[in-house]
N, C-alpha and C positions, 0 to 999 in steps of 0.2 A: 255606304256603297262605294265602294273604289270607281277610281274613273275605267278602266276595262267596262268593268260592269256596266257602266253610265252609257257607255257609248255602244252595248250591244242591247240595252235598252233602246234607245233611237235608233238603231237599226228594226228592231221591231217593230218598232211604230211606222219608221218610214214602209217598212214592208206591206201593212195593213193599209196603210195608206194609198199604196200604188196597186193593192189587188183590190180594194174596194174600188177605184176609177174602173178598174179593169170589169169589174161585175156591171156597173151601171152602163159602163159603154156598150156593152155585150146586149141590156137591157134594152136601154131606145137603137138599138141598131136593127133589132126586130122590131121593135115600135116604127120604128121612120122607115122603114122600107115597105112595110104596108100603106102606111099614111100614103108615100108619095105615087105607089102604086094605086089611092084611093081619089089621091087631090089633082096628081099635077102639075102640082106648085113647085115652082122654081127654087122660092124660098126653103120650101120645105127639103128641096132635094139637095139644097145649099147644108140646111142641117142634116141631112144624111151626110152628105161626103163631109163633114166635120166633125162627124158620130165616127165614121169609118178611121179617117185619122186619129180620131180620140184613143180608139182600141190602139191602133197602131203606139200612138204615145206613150199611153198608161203600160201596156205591154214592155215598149221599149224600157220606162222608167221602175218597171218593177223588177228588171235584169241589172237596169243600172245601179240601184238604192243596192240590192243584193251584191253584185259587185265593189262597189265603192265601202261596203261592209267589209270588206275580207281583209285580214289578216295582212300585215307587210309582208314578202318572201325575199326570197334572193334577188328577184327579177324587178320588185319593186319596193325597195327598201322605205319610200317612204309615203309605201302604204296603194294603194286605190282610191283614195278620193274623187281624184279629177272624171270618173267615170260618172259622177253624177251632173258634172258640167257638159261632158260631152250628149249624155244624154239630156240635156235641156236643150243645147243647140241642135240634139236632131227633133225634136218636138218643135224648136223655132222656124225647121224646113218646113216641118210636115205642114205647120197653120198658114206659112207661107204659101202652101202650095195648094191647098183650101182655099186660100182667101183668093190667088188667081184661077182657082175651078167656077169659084162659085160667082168673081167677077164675070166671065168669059159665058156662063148662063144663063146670066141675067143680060147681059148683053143682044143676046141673039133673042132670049123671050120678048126684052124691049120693043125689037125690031118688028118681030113675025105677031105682035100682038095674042098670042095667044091666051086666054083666059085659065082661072083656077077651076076645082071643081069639089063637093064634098068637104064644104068647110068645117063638119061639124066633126069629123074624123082626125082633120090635123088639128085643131082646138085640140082635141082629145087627147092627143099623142105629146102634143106639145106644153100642153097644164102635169101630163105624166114625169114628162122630161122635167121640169122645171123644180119640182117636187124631189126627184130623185138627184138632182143634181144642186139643190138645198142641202138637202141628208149628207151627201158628199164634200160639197166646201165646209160643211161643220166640223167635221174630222180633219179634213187637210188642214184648217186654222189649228186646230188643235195642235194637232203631230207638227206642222210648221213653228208652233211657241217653243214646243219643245227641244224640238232636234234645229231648226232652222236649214234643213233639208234646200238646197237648191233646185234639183229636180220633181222633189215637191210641189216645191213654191211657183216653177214655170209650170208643170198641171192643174196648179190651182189658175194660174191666170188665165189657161185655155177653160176649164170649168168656169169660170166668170166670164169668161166672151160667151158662154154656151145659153146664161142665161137671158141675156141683152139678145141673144141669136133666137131664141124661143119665143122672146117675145114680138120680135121682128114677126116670124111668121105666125102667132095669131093677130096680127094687126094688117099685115098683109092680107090674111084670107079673109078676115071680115072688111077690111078696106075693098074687097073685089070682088067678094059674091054678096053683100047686106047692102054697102051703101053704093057699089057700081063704079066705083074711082081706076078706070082704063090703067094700067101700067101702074099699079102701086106694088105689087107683088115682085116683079124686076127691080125697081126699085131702092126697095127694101134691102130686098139679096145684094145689090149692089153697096147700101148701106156698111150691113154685116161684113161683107167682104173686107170691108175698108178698115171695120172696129177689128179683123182678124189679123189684120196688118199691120197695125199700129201696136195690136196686143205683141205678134212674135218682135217685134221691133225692141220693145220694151224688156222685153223676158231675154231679148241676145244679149242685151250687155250688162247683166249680173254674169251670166254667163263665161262672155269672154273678159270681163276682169278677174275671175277667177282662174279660166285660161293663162292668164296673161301673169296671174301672180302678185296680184294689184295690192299694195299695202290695207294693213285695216285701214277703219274709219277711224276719224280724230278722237273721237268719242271710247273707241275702244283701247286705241293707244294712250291716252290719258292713263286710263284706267290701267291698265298695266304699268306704268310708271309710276302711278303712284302707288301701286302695291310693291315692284321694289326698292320705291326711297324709303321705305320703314325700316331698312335693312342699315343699323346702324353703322357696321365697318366698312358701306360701300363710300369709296372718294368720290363716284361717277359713274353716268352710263354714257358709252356711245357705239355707231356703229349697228347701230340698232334695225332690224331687217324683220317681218314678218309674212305670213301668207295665210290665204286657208285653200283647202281641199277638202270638196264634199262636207264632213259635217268634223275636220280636225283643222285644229289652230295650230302655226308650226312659227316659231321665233329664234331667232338667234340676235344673240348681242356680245358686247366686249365691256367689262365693269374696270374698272379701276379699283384695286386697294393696295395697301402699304405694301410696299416694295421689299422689307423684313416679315414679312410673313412667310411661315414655312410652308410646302406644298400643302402640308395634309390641313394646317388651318385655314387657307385660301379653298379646298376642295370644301372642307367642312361650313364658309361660307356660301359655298357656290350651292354645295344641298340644301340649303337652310333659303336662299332664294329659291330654290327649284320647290319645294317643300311650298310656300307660298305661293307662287307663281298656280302649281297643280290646286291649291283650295280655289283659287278664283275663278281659275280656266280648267276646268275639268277635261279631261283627255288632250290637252296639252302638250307639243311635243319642244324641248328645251334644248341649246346648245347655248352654252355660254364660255366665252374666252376669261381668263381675268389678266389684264395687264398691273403694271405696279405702277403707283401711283405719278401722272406727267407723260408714261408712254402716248405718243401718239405717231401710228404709221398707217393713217389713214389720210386721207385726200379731206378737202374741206367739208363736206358734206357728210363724212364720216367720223372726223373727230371730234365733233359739237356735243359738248355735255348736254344729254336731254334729262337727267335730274335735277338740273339747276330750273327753278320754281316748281318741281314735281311733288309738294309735299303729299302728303296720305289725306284724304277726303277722311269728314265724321265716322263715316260709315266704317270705314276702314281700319283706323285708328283701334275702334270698337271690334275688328277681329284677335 
């Protein structure tokens, strides 16, 4: 499979991904608007306006994953990725703006004491939900091993406040119609509200390090290093810059080799790293300098040999 392929592979996935949220949101949004039309409950109307967001999100993020899929053109040479970040920071407003609705109602039901009703309805609705939004995070793990989708991965963490939120409200209604506990329903909502807060809180800064352009992690840079210190005529690496966008890894560096190399054997090195570089990092995008061996016109931070103790891991050796 070429890396093209690979990566309109993960666009597929992530696509199924963001229209299966889209179907189960659609699901309990008619589930919870009965329910709360049935109960009353605050909590429960707490998971509706986070069911209503939810569409909202999944929706947003099925435009986005489709987006951040497309093709480089003229206008964006390198590529659309970043549209799956921007779409995670708009799903970070939306739960923000949930978790202040559903504060602000729990609030005022605290006050006016008013009671639930029909507990055996939002039980009902809310064991549905729970069930179907199981079914859902099993796929999103999935499609996330794969692709490592970021707007994904911030729907999956709104789906996992969903389920903590469901349970909230059957504990809420049996806390206030079974056992008679005044104010456990407000409560509660107020609980949810806070875990929806802390979730968008969490989900913004993958988010805007990606915005932002934030190097890999040590771990992946490693790794990268040591796949090309196996490159025997390289003198050195430095200068070394990376990013990712949506689901592409993008690097540029500066190698060192002998200063008597002729262009096309220095080119002929550079493909032969790029050639590697693509088996480990599939969809990969490369720009490499090569200077001749001692050049340095970089500033301190940038002339630092980073193949020096980069040897090749077992593993790698064995490619």
């Amino acid at each position: 499979m070429t890396a093209e392929h690979g990566l309109d592979a993960q666009a597929s996935l992530n696509r199924s991904a963001a229209m299966a949220s889209s179907a189960v949101a659609l699901l309990l949004l008619g589930l919870k608007l009965w329910a709360v039309w049935s109960t009353g409950s605050v909590a429960m109307l707490g998971s509706l306006a986070d069911t209503m967001l939810d569409l909202l999100a999944s929706l947003a993020t099925l435009y986005g994953v489709w987006l951040a899929s497309q093709p480089a053109d003229r206008e964006h040479r390198f590529g659309h990725g970043k549209a799956e970040a921007l779409t995670a920071m708009f799903q970070v407003v939306l739960i923000s703006l949930s978790a202040l609705g559903i504060a602000w109602r729990a609030v005022q039901q605290l006050m006016g004491g008013v009671r639930t009703e029909d507990a055996e309805a939002g039980i009902a609705v809310s064991l549905i939900a729970m069930v179907a939004t199981i079914a859902l995070l099993a796929w999103q793990r999935h499609v996330i091993r794969r692709t490592g989708s970021l707007a994904i991965s911030t729907d999956h963490v709104h789906y996992q406040s969903d389920l903590l939120l469901n349970l909230a409200v059957i504990a809420a209604l049996v806390l206030d119609q079974y056992v008679g506990v005044s104010g456990a329903d407000p409560v509660l909502a107020l609980g949810i509200a806070a875990w929806l807060a802390w979730g968008a809180w969490g989900a913004s800064q993958a988010a805007i390090e990606q915005l932002m352009d934030r190097e890999w992690p040590e771990d992946k840079r490693d790794r990268f290093l040591a796949v090309v210190a196996q490159h025997p005529e390289l003198r050195g690496l430095h200068d070394l810059r990376t990013r990712t966008a949506g689901n592409r890894d993008f690097v540029q560096f500066h190698v060192w080799v002998d200063g008597r190399m002729t262009v096309t054997e220095a080119h002929r090195v550079m493909d032969e790293i790029e050639d590697k570089l693509m088996a480990e990092f599939p969809g990969l995008e490369v720009l490499i300098h090569p200077d001749p061996e001692g050049l340095v016109d970089e500033g301190p931070m940038g002339a630092e040999d980073l193949l020096l103790g980069a040897a090749p891991t077992v593993e790698q050796e064995a490619l």
